[in-house]
C-alpha positions as CSV (number, residue, x, y, z in Angstrom):
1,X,59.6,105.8,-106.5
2,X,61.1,108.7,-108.5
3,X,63.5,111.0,-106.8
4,X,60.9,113.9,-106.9
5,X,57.2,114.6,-106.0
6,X,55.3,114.9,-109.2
7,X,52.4,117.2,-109.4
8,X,49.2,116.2,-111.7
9,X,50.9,115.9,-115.5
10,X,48.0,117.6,-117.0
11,X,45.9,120.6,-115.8
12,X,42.6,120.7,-117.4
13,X,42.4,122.7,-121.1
14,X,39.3,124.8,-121.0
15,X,38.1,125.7,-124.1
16,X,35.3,128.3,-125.1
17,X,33.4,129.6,-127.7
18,X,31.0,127.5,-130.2
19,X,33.1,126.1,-132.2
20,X,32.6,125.7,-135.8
21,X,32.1,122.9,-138.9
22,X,34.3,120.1,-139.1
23,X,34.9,117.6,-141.6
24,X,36.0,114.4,-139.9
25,X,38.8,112.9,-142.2
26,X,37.4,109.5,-141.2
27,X,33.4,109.6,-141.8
28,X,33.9,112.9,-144.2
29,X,30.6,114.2,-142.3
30,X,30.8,117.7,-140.9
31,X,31.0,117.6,-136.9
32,X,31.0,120.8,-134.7
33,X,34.2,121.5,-132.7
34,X,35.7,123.5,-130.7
35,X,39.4,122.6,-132.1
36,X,40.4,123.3,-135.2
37,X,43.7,120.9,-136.6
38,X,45.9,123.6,-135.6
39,X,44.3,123.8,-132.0
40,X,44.9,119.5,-131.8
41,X,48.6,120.2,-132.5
42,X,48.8,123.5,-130.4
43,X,47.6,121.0,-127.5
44,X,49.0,117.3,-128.5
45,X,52.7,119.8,-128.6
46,X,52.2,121.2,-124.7
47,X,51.1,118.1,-123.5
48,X,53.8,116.1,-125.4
49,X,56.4,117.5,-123.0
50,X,54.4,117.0,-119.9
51,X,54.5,113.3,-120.7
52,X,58.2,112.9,-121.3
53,X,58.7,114.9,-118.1
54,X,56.3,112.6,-116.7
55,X,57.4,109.4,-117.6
56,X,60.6,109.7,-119.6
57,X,61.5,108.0,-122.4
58,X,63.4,104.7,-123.2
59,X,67.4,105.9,-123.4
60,X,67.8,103.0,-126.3
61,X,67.9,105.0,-129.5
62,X,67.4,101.9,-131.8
63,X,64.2,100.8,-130.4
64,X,62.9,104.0,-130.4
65,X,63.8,104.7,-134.3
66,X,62.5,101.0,-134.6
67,X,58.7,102.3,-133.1
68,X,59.0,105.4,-135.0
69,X,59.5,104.0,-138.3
70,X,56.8,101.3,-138.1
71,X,54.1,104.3,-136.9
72,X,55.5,106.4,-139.4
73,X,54.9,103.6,-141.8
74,X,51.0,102.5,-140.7
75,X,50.3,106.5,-140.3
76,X,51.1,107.5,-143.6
77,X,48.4,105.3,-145.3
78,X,45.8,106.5,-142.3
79,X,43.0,108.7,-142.8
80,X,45.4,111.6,-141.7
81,X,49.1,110.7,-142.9
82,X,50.0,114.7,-143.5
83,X,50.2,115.0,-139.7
84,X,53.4,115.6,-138.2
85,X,53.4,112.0,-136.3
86,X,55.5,111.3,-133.3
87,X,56.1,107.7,-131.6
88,X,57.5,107.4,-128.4
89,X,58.6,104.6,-125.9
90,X,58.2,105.7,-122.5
91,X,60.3,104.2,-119.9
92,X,57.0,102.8,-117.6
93,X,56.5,99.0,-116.7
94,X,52.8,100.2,-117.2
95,X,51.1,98.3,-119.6
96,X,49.5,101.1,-121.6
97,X,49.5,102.9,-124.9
98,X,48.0,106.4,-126.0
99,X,47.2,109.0,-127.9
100,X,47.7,113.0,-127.9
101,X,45.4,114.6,-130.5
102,X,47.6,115.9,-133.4
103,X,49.7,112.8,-134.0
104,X,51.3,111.9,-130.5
105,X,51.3,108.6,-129.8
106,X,53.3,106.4,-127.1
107,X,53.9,103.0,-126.1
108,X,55.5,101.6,-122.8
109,X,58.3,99.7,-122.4
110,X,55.9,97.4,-120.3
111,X,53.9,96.7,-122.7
112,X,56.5,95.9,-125.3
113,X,57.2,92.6,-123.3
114,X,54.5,91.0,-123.8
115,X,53.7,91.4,-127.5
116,X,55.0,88.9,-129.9
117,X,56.2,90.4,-132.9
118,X,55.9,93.1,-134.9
119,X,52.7,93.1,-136.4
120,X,51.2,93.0,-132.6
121,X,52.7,96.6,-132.1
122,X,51.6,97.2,-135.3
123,X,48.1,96.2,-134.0
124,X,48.7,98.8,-130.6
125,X,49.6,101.5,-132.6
126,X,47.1,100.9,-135.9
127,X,44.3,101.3,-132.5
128,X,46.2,104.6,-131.2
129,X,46.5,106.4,-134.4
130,X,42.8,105.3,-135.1
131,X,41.9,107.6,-132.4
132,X,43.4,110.7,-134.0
133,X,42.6,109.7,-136.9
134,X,38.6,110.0,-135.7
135,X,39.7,113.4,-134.0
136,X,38.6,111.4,-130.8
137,X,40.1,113.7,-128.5
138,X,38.5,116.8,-130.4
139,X,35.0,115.2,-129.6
140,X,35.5,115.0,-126.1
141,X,36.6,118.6,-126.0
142,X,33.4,119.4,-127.5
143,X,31.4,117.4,-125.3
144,X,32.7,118.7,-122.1
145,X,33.0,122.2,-123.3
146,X,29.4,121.9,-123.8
147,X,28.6,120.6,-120.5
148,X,31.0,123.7,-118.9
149,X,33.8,121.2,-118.1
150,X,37.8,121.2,-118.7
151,X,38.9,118.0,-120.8
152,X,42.3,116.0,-120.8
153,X,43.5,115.8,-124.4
154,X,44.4,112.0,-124.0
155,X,43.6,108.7,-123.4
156,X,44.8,105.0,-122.1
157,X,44.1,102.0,-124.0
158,X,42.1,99.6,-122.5
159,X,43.6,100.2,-118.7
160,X,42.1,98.2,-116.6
161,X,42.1,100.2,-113.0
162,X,41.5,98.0,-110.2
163,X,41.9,100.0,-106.8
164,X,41.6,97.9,-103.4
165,X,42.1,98.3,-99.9
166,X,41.7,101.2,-97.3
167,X,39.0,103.5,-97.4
168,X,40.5,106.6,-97.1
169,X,43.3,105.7,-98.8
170,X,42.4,104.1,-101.5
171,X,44.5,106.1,-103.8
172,X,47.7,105.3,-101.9
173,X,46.9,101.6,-102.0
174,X,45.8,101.2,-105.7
175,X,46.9,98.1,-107.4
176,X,47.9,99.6,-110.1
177,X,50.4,102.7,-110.3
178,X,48.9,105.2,-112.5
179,X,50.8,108.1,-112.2
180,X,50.4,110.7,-115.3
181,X,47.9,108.0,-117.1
182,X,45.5,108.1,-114.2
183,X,44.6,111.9,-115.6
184,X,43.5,110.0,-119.2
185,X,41.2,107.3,-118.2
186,X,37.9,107.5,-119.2
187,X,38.7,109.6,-122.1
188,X,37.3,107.6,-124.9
189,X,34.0,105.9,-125.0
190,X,32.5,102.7,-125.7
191,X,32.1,103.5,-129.4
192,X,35.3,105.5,-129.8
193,X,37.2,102.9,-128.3
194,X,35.4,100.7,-130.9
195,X,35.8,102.5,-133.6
196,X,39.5,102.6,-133.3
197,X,39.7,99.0,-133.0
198,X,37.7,99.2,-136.2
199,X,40.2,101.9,-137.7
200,X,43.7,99.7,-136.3
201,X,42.3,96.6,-138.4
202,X,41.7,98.6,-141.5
203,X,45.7,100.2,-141.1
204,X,47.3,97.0,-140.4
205,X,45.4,95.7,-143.5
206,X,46.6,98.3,-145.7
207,X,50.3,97.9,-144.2
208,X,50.3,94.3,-145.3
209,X,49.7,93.2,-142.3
210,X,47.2,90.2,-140.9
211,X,44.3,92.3,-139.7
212,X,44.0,88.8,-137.3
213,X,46.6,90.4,-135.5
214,X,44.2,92.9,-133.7
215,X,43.0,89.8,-131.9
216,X,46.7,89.2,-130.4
217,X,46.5,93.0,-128.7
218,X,42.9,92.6,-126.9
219,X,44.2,88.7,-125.9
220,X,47.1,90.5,-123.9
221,X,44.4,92.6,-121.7
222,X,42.6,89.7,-121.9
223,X,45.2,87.2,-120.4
224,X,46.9,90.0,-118.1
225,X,43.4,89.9,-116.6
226,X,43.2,86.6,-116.2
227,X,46.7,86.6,-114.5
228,X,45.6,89.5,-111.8
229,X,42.8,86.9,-111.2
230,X,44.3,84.1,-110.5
231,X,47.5,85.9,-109.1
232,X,44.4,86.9,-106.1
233,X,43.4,83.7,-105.5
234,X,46.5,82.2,-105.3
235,X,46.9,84.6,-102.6
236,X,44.1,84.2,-100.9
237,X,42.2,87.7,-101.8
238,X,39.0,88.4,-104.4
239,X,40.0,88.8,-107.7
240,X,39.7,91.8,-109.3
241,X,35.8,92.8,-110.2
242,X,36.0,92.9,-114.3
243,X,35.1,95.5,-116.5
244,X,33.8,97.3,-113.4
245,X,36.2,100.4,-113.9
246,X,33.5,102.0,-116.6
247,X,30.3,101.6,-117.5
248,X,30.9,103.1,-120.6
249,X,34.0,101.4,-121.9
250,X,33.8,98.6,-123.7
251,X,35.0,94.8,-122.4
252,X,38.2,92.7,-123.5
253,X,35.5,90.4,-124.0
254,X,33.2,92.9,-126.3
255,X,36.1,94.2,-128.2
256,X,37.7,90.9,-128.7
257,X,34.7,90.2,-130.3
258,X,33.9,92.9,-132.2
259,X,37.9,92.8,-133.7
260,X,37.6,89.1,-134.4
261,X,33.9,89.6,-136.8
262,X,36.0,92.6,-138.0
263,X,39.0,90.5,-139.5
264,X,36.7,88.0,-140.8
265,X,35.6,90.3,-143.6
266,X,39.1,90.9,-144.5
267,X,40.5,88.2,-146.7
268,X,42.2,85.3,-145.8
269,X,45.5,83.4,-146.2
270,X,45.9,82.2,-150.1
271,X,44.1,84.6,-150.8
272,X,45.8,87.9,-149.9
273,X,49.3,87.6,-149.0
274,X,50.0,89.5,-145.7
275,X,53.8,90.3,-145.2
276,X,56.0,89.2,-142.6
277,X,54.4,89.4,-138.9
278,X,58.2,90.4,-138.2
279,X,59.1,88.1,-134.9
280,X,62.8,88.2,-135.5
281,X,62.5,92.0,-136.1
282,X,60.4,92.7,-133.0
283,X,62.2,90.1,-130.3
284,X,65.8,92.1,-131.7
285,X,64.6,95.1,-130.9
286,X,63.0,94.8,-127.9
287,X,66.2,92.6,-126.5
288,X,67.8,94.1,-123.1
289,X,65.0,96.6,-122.5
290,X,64.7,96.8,-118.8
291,X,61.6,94.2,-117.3
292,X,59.7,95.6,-114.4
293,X,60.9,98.6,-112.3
294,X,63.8,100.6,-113.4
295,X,66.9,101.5,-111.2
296,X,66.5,104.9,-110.8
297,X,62.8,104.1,-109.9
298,X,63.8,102.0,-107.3
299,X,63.1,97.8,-107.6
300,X,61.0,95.5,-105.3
301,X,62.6,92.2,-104.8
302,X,60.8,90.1,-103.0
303,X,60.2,91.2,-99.3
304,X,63.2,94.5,-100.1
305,X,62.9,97.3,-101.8
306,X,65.9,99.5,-102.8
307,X,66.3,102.8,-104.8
308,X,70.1,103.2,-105.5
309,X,70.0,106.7,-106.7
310,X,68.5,107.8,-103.2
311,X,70.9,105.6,-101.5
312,X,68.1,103.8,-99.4
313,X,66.4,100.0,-98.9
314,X,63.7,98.8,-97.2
315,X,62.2,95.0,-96.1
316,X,58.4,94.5,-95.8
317,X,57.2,91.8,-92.8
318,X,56.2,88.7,-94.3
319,X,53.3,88.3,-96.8
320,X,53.4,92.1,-97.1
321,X,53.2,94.2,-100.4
322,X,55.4,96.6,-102.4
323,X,53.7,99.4,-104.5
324,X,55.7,101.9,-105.9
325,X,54.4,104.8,-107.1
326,X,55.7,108.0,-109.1
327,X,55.2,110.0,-105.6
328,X,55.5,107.4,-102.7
329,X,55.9,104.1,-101.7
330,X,53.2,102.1,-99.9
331,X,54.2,99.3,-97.6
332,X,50.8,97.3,-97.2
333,X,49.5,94.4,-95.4
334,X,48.4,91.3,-96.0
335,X,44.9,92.3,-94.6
336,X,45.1,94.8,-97.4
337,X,43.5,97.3,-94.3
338,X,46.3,98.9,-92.9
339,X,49.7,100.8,-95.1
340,X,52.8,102.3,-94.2
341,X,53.1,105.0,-96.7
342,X,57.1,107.0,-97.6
343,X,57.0,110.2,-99.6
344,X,60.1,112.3,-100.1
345,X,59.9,116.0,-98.4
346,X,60.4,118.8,-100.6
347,X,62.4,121.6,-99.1
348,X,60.1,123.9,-99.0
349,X,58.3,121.6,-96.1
350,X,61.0,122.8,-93.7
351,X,64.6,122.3,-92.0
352,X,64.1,120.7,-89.1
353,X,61.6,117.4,-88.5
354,X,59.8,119.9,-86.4
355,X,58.7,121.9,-89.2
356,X,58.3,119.5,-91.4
357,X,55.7,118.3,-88.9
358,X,54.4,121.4,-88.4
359,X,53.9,122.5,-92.1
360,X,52.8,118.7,-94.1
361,X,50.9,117.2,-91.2
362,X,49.4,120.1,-89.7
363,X,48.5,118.4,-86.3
364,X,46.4,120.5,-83.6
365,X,47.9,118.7,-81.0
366,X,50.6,115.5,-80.3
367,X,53.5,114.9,-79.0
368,X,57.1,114.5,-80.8
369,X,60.2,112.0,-79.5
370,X,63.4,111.8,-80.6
371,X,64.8,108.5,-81.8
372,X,67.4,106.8,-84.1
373,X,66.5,104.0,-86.7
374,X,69.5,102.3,-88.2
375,X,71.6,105.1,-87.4
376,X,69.7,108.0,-89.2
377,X,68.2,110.8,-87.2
378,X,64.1,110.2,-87.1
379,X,61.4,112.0,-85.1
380,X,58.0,110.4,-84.0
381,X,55.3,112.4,-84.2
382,X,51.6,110.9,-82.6
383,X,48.8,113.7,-82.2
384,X,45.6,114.6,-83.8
385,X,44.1,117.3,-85.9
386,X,40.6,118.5,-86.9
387,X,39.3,117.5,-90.4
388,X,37.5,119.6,-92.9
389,X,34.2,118.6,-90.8
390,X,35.8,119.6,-87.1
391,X,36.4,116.0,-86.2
392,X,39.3,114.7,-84.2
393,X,41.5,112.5,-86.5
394,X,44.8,110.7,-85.3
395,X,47.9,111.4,-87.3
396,X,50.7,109.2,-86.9
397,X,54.3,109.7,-88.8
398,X,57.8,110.0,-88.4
399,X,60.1,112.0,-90.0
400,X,63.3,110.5,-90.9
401,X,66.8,112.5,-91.8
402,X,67.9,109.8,-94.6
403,X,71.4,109.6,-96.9
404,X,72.3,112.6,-99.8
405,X,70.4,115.1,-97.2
406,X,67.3,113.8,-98.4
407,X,64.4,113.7,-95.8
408,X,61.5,111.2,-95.8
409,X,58.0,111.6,-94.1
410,X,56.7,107.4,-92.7
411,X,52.7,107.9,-92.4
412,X,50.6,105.0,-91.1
413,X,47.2,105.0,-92.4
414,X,44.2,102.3,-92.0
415,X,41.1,101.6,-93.0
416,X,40.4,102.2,-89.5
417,X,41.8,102.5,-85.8
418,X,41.5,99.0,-84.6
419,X,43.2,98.1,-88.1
420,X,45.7,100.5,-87.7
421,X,46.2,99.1,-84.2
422,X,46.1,95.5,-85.0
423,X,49.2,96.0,-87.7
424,X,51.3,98.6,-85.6
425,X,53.9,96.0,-84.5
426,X,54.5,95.0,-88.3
427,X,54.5,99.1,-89.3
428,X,57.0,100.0,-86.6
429,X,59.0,96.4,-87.7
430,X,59.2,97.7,-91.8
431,X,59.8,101.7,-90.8
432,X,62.5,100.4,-88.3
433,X,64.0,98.8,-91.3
434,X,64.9,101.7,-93.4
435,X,68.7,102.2,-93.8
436,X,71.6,103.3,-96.0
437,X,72.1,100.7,-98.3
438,X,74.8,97.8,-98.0
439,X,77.2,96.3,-99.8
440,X,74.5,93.6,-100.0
441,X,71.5,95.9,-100.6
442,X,73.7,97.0,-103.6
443,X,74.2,94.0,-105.2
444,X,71.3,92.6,-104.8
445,X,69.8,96.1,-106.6
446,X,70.3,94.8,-110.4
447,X,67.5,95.3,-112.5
448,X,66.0,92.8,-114.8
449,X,66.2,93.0,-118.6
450,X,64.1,90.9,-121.9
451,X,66.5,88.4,-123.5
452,X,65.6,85.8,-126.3
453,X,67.0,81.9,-126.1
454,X,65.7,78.9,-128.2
455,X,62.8,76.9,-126.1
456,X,64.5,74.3,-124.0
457,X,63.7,70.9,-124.1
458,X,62.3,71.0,-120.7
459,X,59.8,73.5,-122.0
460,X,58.6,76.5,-119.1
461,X,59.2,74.6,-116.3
462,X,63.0,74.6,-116.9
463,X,63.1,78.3,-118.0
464,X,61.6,78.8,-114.4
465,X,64.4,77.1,-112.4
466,X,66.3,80.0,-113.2
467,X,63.9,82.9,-113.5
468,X,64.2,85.8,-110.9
469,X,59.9,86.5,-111.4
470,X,57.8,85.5,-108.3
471,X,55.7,83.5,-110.6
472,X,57.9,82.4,-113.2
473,X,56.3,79.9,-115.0
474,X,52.9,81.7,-115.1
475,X,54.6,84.7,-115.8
476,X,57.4,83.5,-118.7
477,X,53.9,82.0,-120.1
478,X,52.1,85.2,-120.0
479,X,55.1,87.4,-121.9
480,X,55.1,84.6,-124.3
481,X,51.7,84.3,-125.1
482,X,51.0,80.7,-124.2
483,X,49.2,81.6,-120.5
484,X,46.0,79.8,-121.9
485,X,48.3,77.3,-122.6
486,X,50.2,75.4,-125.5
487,X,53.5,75.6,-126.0
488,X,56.2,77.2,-128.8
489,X,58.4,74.7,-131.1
490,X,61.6,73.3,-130.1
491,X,64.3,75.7,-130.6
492,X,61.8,78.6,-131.0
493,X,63.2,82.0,-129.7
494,X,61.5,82.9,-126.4
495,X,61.4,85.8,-123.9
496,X,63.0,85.9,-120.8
497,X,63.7,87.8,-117.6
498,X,67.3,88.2,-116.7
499,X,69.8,90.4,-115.0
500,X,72.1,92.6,-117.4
């Protein structure tokens, strides 16, 4: 949970007129459009500073000069290398990549952990520029000017949104944080997200590297699916429907695929030499970038959560879940039907709880009581108001004076009342446990960073012993790239999670 409330990061671009004849760099067929080359990096440029503001970037100036140069490299010898190319690390444990039409293109510092080398990013970022290359985003503008419609000018790659849990509130209780990136899915279609797979393979081949490694990038969507999967059933919940997010987009499974008949017609070792897929290079670079959450977004560890920048901590009842989002934080059940949600009040809400109240809950009627949760002045506001249809609906919150003069709104929300009702003891239990933090809260507030050691004798199951992840073996496997199993060679650098 970031300190501030973020608005949407992109507002739509609505763009008129007809548009006029094209020549796309990569089929050299004429297209209409309604953006020129200057028009992609008049927008890629205004939305590139929405997404740093968004996100922010990776304060580690060698890995970002490390990205840079290696895009700079594969873009050059693309379809569209006099574009003034950009290549960001953006400080999100997202997995993602994407694209701004006119040569923007970022990765996540999430996704950097589980590649394994450098010809894997190369892979990510031969599939990003492919879409710029294809003026991707330009033909989406053209499509939904011509249906009347704004467009976002970006895209995710391969996302895989899985929402669950209360109707209602289904954005608060996604299982995956989108943030900004929510605004791009669904950018890209099935064949554009194909032809850029197609495009990536041809630029890694003509940067010397295996086109083979194209394969590695869809295996990590494939294998973090597999991981959400079983991670469900181990805890007793569905897994996560597949490919169900669009009907349009194409499948791990289709792409992986597609990608594998594509590097097929490249040719093989002896009898092109491909350079150095650049392990060494890649695990060097990538070494102490923060795992997971960073500090000043506030870390889940285990049943706590604690943001040291706003001075505050939290512990969930047991079997309870964590999400932490850009704008809030959402405490959720183990039924997966009932939530208690914390946002930040801005300033303008009001001074006292009482207009806070007043002016972000809007109630037609309730009743307010005083009370004091771990020393911090809190109000508790039950009541109801009318929705947009004239129907009574309960509102529930309290309002809670919290450290630095920051004040925090608790909302309980359910799939429905007798939900809401059966979890109120366990939502009154984890709002009655936000504090200032202690000594303890603040040591046990480290963050976790990538390292590199040789593999150990006693293989993933010793590296565990002394991992801080939840599921460290499955999960030291997954950023390693052995979840489907196998294992690497003795003395093998490997990846692992560690405090600073």
């Amino acid at each position: 949970m970031r300190h501030i409330l973020f608005s949407l990061l992109l507002a739509p671009v609505l763009l008129t007129g007809c548009g006029s004849a094209v020549v796309n760099p990569v089929t050299g067929e004429s297209e209409r459009s309604v953006m020129s080359e200057a028009s992609e990096l008049a927008e890629g440029q205004k939305a590139h500073s929405q997404v740093l503001q968004e996100y922010g970037v990776v304060k580690n100036a060698r890995l970002q000069a490390y990205v840079n140069d290696l895009g700079q490299r594969l873009a050059k010898l693309s379809h569209r290398g006099n574009l003034p190319w950009r290549f960001t690390v953006l400080d999100s444990p997202e997995i993602n990549a994407f694209a701004l039409p006119g040569g923007y293109v970022y990765v996540t510092r999430g996704i950097l952990a589980y590649m394994q080398n450098e010809a894997d990013l190369a892979a990510v970022l031969g599939h990003e520029i492919g879409h710029v290359t294809a003026r991707h985003g330009a033909q989406r503008a053209t499509r939904e000017t011509d249906a009347g419609l704004g467009v976002l000018a970006a895209t995710v790659l391969g996302a895989v949104l899985e929402s669950q849990g209360m109707s209602g509130a289904g954005q608060m209780a996604s299982q995956v944080s989108q943030t900004a990136a929510a605004g791009y899915i669904a950018s890209y279609g099935r064949e554009q997200e194909l032809q850029a797979d197609r495009l990536g393979t041809e630029y890694l081949a003509r940067s010397s590297y295996d086109p083979r490694n194209m394969i590695n990038m869809i295996n990590v969507l494939k294998n973090q699916e597999r991981f959400e999967a079983d991670q469900a059933r181990a805890e007793g919940r569905a897994a996560p429907a597949q490919n169900s997010w669009l009907a349009s987009h194409p499948s791990n499974d289709q792409r992986l695929q597609v990608i594998t008949q594509l590097a097929a017609q490249y040719p093989g070792q002896g009898k092109v030499t491909y350079g150095d897929e650049g392990r060494t290079r890649y695990l060097q670079a990538i070494n102490g970038v923060v795992f997971g959450e960073a500090a000043d977004q506030g870390l889940t560890r285990g049943r706590n959560f604690y943001h040291e920048a706003l001075g505050i901590a939290l512990t969930t009842p047991p079997g309870w879940k964590i999400q932490n989002d850009a704008d809030r934080l959402v405490l959720m059940n183990a039924g997966r039907d009932a939530a208690l949600v914390m946002r930040t009040v801005p300033p303008q809400a009001g001074k006292t709880h009482d207009e806070v109240i007043r002016n972000l809950l809007k109630p037609d009627q309730g009743r307010s009581d005083r009370l004091v949760i771990n020393g911090l002045q809190a109000t508790r506001f039950v009541g109801a108001r009318n929705n947009a249809q004239g129907q009574a609906q309960g509102v529930e919150a309290t309002v809670v004076s919290g450290p630095a003069n920051t004040t925090y709104l608790f909302s309980y929300v359910g799939k429905d009342a007798a939900a809401l009702q059966r979890a109120r003891r366990q939502l009154q239990e984890a709002e009655g446990s936000f504090r200032a933090m202690t000594a303890g809260d603040h040591a046990a507030a480290r963050p976790w960073v990538i390292k590199t050691i040789p593999y150990p004798r006693g293989g993933f199951a010793e590296m565990a012993r002394t991992s801080p992840l939840t599921s460290p073996e499955q999960q030291l496997r997954l950023i390693n790239g052995f979840y489907g199993g196998g294992e690497p060679n003795p003395g093998q650098l490997v990846k692992i999670i560690a405090t600073p």
